[in-house]
N, CA, C and O of each residue as an XYZ file, in Angstrom:
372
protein
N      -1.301     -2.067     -9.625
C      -1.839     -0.840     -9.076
C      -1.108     -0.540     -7.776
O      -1.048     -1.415     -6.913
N      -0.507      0.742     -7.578
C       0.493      1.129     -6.235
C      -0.837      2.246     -5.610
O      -0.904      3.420     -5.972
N      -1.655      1.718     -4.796
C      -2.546      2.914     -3.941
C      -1.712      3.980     -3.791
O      -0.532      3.638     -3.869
N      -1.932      5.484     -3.551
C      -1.471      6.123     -2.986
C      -1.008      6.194     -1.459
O      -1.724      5.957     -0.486
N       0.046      6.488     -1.451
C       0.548      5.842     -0.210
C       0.365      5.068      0.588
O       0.358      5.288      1.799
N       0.147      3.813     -0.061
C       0.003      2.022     -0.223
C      -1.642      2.463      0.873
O      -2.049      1.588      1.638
N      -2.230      3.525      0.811
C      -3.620      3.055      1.565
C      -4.159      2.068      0.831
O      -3.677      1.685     -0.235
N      -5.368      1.521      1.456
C      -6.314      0.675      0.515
C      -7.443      1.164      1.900
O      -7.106      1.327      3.073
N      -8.924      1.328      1.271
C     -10.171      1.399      2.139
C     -10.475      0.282      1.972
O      -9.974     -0.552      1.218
N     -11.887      0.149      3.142
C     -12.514     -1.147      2.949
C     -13.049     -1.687      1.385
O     -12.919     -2.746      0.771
N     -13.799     -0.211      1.058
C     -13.986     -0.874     -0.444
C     -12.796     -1.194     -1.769
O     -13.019     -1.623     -2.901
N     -11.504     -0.805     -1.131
C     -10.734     -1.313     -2.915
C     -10.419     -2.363     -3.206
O      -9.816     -2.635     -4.244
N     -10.902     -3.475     -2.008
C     -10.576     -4.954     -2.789
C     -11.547     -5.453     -3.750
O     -11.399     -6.371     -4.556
N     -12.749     -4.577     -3.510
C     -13.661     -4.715     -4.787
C     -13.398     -4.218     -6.040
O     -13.448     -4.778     -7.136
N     -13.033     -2.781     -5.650
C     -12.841     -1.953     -7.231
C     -11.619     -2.392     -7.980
O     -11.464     -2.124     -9.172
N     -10.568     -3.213     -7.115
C      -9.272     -3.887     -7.496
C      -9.266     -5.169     -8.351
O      -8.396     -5.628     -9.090
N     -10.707     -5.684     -7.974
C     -10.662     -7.173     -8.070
C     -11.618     -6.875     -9.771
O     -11.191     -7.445    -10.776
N     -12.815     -5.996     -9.856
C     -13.717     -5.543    -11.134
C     -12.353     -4.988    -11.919
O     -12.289     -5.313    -13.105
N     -11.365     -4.267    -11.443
C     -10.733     -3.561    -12.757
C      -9.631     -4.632    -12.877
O      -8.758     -4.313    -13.684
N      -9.433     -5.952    -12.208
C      -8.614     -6.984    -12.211
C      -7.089     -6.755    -12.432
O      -6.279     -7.140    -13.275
N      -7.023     -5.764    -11.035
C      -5.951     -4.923    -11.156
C      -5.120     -6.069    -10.442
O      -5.815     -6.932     -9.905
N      -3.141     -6.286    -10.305
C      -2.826     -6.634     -8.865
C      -2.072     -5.489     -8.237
O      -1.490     -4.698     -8.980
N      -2.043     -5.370     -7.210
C      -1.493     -4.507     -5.830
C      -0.045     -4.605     -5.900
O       0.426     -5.739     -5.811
N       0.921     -3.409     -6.074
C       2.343     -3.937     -6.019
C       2.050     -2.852     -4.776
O       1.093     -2.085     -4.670
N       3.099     -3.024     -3.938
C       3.643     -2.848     -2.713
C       5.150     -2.926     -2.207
O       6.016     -3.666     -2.675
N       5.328     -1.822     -0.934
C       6.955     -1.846     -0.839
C       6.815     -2.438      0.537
O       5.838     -2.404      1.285
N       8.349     -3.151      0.766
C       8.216     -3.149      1.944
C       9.401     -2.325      2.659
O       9.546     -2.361      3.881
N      10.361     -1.470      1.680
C      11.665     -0.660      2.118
C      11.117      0.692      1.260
O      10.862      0.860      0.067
N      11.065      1.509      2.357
C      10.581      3.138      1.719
C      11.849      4.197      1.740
O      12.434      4.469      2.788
N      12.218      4.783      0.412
C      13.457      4.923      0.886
C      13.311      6.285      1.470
O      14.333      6.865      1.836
N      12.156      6.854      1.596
C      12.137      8.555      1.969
C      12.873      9.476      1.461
O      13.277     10.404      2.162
N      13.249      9.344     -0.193
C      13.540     10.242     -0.968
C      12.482     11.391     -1.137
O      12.774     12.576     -1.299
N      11.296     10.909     -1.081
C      10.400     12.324     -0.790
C      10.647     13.308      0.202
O      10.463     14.493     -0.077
N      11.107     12.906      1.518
C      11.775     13.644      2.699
C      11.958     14.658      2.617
O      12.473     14.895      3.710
N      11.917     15.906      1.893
C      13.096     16.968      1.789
C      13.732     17.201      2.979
O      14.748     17.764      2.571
N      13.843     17.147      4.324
C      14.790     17.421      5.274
C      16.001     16.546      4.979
O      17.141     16.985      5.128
N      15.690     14.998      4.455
C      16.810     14.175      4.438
C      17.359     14.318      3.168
O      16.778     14.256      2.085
N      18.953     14.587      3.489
C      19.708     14.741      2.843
C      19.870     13.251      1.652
O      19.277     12.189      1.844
N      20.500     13.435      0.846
C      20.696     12.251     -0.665
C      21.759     11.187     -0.024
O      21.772     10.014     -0.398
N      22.670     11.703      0.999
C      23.550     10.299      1.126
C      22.544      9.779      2.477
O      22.641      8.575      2.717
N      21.784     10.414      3.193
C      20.937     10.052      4.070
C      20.047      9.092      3.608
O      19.723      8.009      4.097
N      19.624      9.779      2.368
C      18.417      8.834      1.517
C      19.186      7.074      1.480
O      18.751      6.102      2.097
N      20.454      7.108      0.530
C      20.792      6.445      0.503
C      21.768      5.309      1.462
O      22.182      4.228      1.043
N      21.958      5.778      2.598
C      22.170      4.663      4.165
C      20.780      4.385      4.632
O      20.533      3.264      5.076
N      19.930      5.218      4.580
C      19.002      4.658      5.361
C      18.483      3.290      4.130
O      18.176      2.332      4.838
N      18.354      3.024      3.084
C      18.183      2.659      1.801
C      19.173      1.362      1.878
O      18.801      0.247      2.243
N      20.023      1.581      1.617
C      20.984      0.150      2.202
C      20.871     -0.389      3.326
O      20.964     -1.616      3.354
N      20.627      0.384      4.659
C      20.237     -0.039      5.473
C      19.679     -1.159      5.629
O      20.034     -2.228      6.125
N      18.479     -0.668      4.999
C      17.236     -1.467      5.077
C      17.162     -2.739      3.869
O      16.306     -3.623      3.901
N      17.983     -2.658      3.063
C      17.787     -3.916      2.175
C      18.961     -4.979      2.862
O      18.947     -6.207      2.778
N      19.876     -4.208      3.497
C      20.681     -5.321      4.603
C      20.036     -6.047      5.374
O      20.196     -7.267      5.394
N      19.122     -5.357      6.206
C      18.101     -6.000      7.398
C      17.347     -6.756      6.691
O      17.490     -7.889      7.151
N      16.172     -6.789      5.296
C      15.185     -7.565      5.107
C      16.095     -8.234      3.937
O      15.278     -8.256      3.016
N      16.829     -8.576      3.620
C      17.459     -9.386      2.413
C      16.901     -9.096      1.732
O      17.683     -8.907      0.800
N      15.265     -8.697      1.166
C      14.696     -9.028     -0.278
C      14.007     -8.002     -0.395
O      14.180     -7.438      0.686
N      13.035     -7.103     -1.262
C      11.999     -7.136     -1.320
C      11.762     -6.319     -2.548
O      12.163     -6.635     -3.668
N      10.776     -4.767     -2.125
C      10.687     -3.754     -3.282
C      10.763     -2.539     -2.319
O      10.132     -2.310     -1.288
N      11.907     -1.695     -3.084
C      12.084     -0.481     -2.542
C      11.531      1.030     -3.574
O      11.804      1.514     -4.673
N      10.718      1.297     -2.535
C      10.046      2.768     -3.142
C      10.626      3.854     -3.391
O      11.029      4.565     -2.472
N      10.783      4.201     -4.740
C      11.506      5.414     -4.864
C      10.834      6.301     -6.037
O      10.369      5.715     -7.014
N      10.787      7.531     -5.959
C      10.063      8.357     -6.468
C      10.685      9.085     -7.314
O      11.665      9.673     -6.858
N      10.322      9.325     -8.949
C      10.984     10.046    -10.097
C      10.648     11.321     -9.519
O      11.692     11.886     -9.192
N       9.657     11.991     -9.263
C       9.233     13.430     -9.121
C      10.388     13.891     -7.916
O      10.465     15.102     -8.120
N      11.117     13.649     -7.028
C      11.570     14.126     -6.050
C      13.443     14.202     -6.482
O      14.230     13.461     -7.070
N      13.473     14.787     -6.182
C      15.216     15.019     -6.636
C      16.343     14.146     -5.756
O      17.489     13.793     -6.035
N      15.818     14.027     -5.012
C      16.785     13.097     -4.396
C      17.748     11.740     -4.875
O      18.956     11.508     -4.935
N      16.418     10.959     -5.192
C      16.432      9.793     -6.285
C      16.971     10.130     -7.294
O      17.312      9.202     -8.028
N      17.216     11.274     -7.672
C      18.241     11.509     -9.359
C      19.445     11.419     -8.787
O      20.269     10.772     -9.434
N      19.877     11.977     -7.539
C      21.463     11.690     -7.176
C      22.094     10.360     -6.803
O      23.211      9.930     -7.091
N      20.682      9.564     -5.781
C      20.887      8.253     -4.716
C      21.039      6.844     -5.437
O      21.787      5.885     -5.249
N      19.554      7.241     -6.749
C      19.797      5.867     -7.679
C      21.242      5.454     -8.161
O      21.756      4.342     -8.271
N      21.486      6.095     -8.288
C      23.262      5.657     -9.269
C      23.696      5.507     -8.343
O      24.161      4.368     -8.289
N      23.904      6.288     -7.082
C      25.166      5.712     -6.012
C      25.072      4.688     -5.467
O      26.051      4.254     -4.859
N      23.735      3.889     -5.509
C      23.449      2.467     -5.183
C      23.256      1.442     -5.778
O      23.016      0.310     -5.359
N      23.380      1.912     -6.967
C      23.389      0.919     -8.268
C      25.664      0.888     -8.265
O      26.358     -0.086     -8.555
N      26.039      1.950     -7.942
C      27.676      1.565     -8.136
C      27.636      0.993     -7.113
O      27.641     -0.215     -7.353
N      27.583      1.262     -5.701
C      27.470      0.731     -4.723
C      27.381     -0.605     -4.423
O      28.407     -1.178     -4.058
N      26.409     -1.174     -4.503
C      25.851     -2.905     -5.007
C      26.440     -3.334     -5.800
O      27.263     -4.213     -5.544
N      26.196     -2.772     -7.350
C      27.109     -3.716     -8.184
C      25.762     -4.289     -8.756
O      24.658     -3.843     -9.069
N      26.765     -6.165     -8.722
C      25.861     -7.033     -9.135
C      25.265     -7.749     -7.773
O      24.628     -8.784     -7.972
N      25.363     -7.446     -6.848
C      25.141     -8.220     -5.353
C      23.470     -8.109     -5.348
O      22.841     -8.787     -4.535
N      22.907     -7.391     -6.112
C      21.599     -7.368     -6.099
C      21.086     -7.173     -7.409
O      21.511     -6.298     -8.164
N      19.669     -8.426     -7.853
C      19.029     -8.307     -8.473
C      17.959     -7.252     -8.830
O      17.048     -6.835     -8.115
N      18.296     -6.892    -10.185
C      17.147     -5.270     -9.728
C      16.075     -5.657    -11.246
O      16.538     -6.302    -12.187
N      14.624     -5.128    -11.230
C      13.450     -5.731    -11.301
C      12.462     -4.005    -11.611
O      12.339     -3.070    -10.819
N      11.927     -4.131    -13.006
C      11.238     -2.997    -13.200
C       9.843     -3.574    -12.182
O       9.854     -4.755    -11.835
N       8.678     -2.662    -11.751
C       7.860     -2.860    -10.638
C       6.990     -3.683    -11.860
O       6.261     -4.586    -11.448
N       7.016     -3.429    -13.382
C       6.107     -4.001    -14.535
C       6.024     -5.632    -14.048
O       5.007     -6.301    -13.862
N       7.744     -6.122    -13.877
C       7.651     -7.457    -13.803
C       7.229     -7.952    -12.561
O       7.589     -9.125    -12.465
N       6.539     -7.515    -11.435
C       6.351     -8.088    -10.346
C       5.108     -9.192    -10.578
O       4.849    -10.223     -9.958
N       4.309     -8.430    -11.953
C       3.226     -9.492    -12.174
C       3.477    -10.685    -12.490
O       2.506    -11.442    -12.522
N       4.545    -11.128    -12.751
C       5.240    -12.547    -13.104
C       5.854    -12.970    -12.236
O       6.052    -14.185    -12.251
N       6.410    -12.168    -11.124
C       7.255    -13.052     -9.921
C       6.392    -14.177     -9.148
O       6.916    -14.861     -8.269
């Protein structure tokens, strides 16, 4: 379960725990939602940030257009230098 914009209230560790949901979470946002920021913007600030934290899960959004240009240029970009992971399998990491 991804809260909407990773909120959680006091009560959703209950309604999380009855629908025996788990919580995926980002810790690199790439602000492809942004519309001021431009697509190669999207994507430095985006590398950026997986330089600084070595690891994690980066948020990126199908509905926003950005991500249709940035995904591929960082998938050529990288290569194989990074392991990449549908958010499905996080329940097994």
């Amino acid at each position: 379960f991804r809260p909407p914009y990773g909120l959680r209230t006091a009560d959703s560790g209950d309604f999380i725990h009855t629908q025996q949901l788990k919580v995926a979470l980002w810790n690199i946002d790439s602000q492809d939602w942004n519309m001021p920021i431009t697509a190669t913007e999207v994507m430095n600030r985006t590398l950026t940030l997986m330089l600084i934290k070595r690891h994690g899960v980066v948020l990126f959004h199908d509905a926003y257009p950005n991500v249709k240009s940035v995904l591929p240029m960082i998938l050529h970009k990288l290569g194989d230098a990074v392991v990449w992971s549908d958010c499905h399998s996080l329940a097994t990491l």
